[in-house]
FIPA-712982 format. One record per residue (C-alpha): residue in three letters; x, y, z. Coordinates in steps of 0.001 Angstrom, whole numbers. Layout:
<pts>
('ALA'; (X; Y; Z))
...
</pts>
This chain:
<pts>
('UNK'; (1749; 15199; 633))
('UNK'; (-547; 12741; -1557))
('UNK'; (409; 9056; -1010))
('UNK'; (3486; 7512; -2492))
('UNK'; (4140; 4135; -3631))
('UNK'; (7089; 2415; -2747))
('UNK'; (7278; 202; -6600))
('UNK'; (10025; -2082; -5264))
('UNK'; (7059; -3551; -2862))
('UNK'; (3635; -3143; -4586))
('UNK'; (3160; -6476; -6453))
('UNK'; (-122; -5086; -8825))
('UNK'; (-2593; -6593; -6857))
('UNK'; (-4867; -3459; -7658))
('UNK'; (-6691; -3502; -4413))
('UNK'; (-5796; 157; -3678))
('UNK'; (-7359; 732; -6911))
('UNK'; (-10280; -472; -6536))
('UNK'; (-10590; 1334; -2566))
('UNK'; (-9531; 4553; -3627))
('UNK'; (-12621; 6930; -2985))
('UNK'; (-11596; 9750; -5061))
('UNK'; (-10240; 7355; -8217))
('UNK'; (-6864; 8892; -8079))
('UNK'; (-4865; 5216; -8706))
('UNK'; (-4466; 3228; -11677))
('UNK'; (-2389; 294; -12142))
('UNK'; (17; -180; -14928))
('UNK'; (2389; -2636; -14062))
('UNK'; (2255; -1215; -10349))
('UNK'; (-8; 1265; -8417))
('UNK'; (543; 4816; -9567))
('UNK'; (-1514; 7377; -7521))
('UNK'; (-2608; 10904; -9289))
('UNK'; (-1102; 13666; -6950))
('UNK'; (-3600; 16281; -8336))
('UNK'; (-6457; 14080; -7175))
('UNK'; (-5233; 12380; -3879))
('UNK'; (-6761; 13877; -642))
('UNK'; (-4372; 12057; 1584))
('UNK'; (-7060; 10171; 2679))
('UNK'; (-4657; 7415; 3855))
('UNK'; (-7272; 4394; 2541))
('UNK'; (-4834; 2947; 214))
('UNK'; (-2437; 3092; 3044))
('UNK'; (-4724; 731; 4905))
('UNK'; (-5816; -1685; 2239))
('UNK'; (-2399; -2211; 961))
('UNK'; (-1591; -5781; 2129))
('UNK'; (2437; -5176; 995))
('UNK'; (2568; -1971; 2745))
('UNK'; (3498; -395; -537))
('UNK'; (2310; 3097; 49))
('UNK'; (2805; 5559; 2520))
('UNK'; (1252; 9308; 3223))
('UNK'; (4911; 11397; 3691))
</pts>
């Protein structure tokens, strides 16, 4: 399953944005990750200093 973002804990700091190696994240008011382009790489899962997002 792609990564998820839990929007009750990402704060928009856009750091998972700017990791992302395949570009599948933009932020609106929050992260919103692209489920046809997420590998499940688990990078934003790392870099995410609220841990907001989570591979399921």
């Amino acid at each position: 399953m792609p990564a998820v973002v839990d929007e009750t804990l990402c704060n928009g700091c856009g750091i998972c944005v700017d990791e992302c190696p395949m570009g599948a994240i933009e932020l609106n008011d929050v992260a919103h990750v692209d489920v046809e382009i997420c590998t499940e790489c688990g990078t934003c899962v790392d870099v995410c200093p609220e841990e907001a997002i989570e591979l399921e």
